[in-house]
GUPAGU-393543 format. One record per residue (C-alpha): residue in three letters; x, y, z. Coordinates in steps of 0.001 Angstrom, whole numbers, padded with zeros to 6 digits, always signed. Each point is the difference from the previous one (the first is absolute). Layout:
// residues N
ALAXYZ...
// end
This chain:
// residues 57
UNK+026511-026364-003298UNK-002624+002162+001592UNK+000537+000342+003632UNK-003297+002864+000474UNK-002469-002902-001490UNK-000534-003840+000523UNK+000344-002055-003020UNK-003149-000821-001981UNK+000621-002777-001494UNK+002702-003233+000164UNK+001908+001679-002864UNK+000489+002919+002295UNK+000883-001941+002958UNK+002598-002161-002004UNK+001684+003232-001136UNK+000315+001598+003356UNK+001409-002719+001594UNK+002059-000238-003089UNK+001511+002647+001293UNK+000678-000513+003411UNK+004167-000007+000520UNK+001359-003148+000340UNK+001248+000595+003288UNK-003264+000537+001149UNK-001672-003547-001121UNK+002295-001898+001456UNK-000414-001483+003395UNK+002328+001550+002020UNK+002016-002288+002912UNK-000658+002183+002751UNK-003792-000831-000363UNK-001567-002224+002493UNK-001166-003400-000723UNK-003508-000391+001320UNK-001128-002568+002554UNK-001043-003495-001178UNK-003429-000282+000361UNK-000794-001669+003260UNK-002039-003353+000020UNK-003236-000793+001675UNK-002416-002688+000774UNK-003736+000192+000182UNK-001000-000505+003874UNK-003373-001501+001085UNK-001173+003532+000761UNK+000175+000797-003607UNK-001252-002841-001427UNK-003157+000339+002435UNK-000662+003267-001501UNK-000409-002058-003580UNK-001072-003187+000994UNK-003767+000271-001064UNK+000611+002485-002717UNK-001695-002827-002967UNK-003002+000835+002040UNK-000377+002914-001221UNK+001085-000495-003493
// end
């Protein structure tokens, strides 16, 4: 591994993270979980803004 220059090509890439330490690629506990997406519904303000786009196709 060649931390000075980015890897060329996949081979490269494979072999550096090859050797990453273990301890590294694992996901750790202490990491936080990200949100779940939030939902959302199209209003009738947005579907106004769309509602004669096949005009213009």
């Amino acid at each position: 591994m060649n931390a000075a220059t980015e890897p060329e090509t996949l081979a490269e890439l494979i072999s550096d993270c090859a050797d990453i330490p273990a301890g590294l690629r694992e996901r750790r506990p202490s990491a936080p979980t990200p949100p779940a997406p939030r939902g959302w519904a199209v209003d009738e303000a947005c579907h106004s803004q769309v509602a004669d786009l096949d005009d213009y196709a």
